[in-house]
GUKE-919144 format. One line per field, with one value per residue: x, y, z of N, C-alpha, C in turn; residue in one letter; residue number from 0. Coordinates in steps of 0.02 Angstrom, whole numbers, plus 50000, padded with zeros to 5 digits. Layout:
N
n_xx <- c(X ...)
n_yy <- c(Y ...)
n_zz <- c(Z ...)
ca_xx <- c(X ...)
ca_yy <- c(Y ...)
ca_zz <- c(Z ...)
c_xx <- c(X ...)
c_yy <- c(Y ...)
c_zz <- c(Z ...)
residu <- c(A ...)
num <- c(NUM ...)
END
This chain:
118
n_xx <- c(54931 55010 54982 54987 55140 55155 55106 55184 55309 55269 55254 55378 55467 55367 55326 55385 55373 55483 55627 55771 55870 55859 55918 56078 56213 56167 56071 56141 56173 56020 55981 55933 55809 55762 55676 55673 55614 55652 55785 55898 55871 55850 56014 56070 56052 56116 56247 56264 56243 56371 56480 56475 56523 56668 56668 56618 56577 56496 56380 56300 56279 56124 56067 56047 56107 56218 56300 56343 56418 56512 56572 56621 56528 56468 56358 56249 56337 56402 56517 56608 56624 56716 56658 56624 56732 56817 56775 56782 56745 56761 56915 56937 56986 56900 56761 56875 56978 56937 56810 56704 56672 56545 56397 56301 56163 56178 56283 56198 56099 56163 56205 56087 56059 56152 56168 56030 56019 55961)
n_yy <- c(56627 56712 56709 56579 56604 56679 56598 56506 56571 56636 56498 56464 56567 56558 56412 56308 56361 56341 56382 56354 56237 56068 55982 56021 56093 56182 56151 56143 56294 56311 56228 56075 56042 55947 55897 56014 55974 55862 55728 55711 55820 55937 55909 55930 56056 56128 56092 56157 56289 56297 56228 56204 56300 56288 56163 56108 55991 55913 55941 55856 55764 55704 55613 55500 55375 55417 55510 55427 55337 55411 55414 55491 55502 55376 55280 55288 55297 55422 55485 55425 55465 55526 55671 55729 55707 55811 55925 56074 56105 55966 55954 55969 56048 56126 56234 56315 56438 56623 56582 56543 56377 56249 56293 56212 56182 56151 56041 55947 55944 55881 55766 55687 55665 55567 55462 55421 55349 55199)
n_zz <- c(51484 51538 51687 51720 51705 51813 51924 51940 51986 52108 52170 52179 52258 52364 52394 52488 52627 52707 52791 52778 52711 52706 52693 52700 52769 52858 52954 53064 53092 53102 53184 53250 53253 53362 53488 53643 53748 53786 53827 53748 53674 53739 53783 53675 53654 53747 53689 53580 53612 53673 53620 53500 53417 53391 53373 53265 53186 53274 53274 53176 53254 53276 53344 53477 53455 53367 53443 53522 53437 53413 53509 53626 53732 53837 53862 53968 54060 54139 54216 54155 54006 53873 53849 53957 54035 53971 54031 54087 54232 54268 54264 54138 54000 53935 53900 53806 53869 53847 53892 54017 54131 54104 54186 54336 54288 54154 54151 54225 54145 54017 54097 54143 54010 53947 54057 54062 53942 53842)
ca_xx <- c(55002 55070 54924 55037 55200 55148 55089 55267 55346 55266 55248 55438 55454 55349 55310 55386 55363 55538 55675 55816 55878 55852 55974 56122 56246 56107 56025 56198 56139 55958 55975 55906 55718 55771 55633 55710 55577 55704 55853 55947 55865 55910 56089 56109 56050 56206 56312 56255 56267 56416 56523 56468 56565 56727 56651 56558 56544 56453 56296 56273 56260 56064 56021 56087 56179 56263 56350 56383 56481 56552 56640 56615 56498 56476 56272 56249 56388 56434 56568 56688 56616 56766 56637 56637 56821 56845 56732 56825 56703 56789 56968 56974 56998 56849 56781 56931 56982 56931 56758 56681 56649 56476 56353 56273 56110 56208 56309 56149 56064 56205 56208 56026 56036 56194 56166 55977 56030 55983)
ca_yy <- c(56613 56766 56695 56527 56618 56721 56562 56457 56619 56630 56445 56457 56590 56531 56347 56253 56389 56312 56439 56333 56166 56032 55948 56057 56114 56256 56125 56167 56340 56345 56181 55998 56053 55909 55934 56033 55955 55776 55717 55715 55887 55989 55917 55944 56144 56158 56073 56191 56349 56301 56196 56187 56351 56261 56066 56095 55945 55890 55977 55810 55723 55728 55555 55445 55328 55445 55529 55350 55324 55469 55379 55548 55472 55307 55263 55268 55310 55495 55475 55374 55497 55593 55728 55743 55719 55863 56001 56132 56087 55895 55939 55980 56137 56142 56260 56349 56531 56640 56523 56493 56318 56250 56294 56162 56139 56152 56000 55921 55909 55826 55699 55683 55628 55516 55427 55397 55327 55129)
ca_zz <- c(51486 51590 51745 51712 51726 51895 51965 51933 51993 52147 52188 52169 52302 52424 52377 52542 52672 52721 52792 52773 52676 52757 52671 52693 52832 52879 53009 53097 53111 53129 53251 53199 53253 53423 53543 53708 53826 53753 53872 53704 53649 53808 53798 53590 53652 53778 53652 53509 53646 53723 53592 53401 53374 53380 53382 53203 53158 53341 53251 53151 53280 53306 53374 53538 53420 53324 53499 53574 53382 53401 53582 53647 53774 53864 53884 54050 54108 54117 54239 54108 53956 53865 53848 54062 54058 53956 54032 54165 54273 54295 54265 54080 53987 53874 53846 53827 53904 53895 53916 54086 54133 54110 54240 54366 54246 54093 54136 54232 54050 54000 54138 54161 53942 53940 54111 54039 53883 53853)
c_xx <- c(55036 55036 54986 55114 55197 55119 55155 55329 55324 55258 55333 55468 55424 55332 55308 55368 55435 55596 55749 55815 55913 55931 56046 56141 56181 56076 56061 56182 56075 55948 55931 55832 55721 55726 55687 55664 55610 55751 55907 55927 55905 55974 56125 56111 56093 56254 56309 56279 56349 56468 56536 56528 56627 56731 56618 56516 56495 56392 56257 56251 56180 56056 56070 56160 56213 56311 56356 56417 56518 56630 56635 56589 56475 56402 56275 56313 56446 56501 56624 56654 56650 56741 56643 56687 56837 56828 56784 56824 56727 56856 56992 56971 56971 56772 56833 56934 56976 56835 56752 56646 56581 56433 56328 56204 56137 56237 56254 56102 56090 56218 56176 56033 56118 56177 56072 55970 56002 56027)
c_yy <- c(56654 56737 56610 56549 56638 56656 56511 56501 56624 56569 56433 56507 56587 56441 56308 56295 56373 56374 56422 56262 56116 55979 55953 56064 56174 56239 56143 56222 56351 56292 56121 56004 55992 55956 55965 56002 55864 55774 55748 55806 55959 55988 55933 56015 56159 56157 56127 56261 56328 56270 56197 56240 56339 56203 56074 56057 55911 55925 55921 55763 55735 55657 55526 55405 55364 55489 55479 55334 55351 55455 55458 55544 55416 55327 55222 55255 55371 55500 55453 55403 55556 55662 55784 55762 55793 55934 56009 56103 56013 55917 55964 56031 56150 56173 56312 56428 56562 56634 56527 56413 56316 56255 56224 56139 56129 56071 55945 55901 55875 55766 55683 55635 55599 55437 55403 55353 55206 55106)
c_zz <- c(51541 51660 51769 51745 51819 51930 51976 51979 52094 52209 52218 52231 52368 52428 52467 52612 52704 52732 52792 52743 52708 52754 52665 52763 52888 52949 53057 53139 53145 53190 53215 53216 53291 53457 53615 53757 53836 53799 53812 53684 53700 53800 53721 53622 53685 53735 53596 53548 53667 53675 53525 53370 53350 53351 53330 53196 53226 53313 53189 53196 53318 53334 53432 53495 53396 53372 53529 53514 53388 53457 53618 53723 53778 53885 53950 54092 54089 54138 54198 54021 53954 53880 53912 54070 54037 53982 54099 54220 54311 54287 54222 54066 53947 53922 53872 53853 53844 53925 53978 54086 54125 54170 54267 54311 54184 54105 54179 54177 54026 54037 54135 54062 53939 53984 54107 53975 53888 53840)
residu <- c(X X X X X X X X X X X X X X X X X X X X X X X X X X X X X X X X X X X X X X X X X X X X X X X X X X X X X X X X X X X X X X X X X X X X X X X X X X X X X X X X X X X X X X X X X X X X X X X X X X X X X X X X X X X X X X X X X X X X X X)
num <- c(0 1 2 3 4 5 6 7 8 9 10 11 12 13 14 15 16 17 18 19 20 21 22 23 24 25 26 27 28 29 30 31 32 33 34 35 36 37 38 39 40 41 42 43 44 45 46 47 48 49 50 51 52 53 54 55 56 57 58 59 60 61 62 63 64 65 66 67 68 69 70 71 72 73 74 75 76 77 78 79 80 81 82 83 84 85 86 87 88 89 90 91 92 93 94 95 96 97 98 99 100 101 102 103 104 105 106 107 108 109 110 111 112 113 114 115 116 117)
END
């Protein structure tokens, strides 16, 4: 019985090897496990460095379709994507001061995965 208990006990403790729930805001944090060698992965990791802190909810958005719902960005076509409009870097004032604009590869990941999009 006690061989029973210490096995429920530690199954329960380590069971999934899992360091966060998958199912929960947490992915937010630890990041959606998006490959970075991905058009979309590279440009979720700017958006998560450079935006989530304010843009939360932009940390659901893990897939293509779900940032072309969002209207955020125009597939295949960065140029006429709010997201463009808004950065320093084109005109706008995101991210805000006391923020520096996004760097040349920073907003090259982001062009390179919108302007690739089918």
């Amino acid at each position: 019985m006690r061989n029973i208990f210490l096995v429920i006990v530690l199954f329960g403790l380590f069971g999934c090897g899992q360091d966060f729930n998958s199912s929960s805001s947490d992915q937010v944090q630890y990041g959606a496990g998006l490959d970075a060698s991905t058009p979309l992965g590279a440009a979720y990791n700017v958006l998560k460095d450079r935006c989530f802190q304010c843009h939360s909810a932009w940390g659901n958005y893990t897939t293509n379709q779900a940032w072309i719902d969002s209207r955020l960005i125009v597939a295949r076509d960065w140029n006429n994507s709010i997201l463009r409009n808004s950065l320093k870097n084109f005109g706008g004032d995101m991210p805000p001061s006391p923020h520096s604009a996004l760097s040349t590869d920073e907003v090259n990941k982001l062009q390179v995965w919108v302007n690739g999009l089918p």
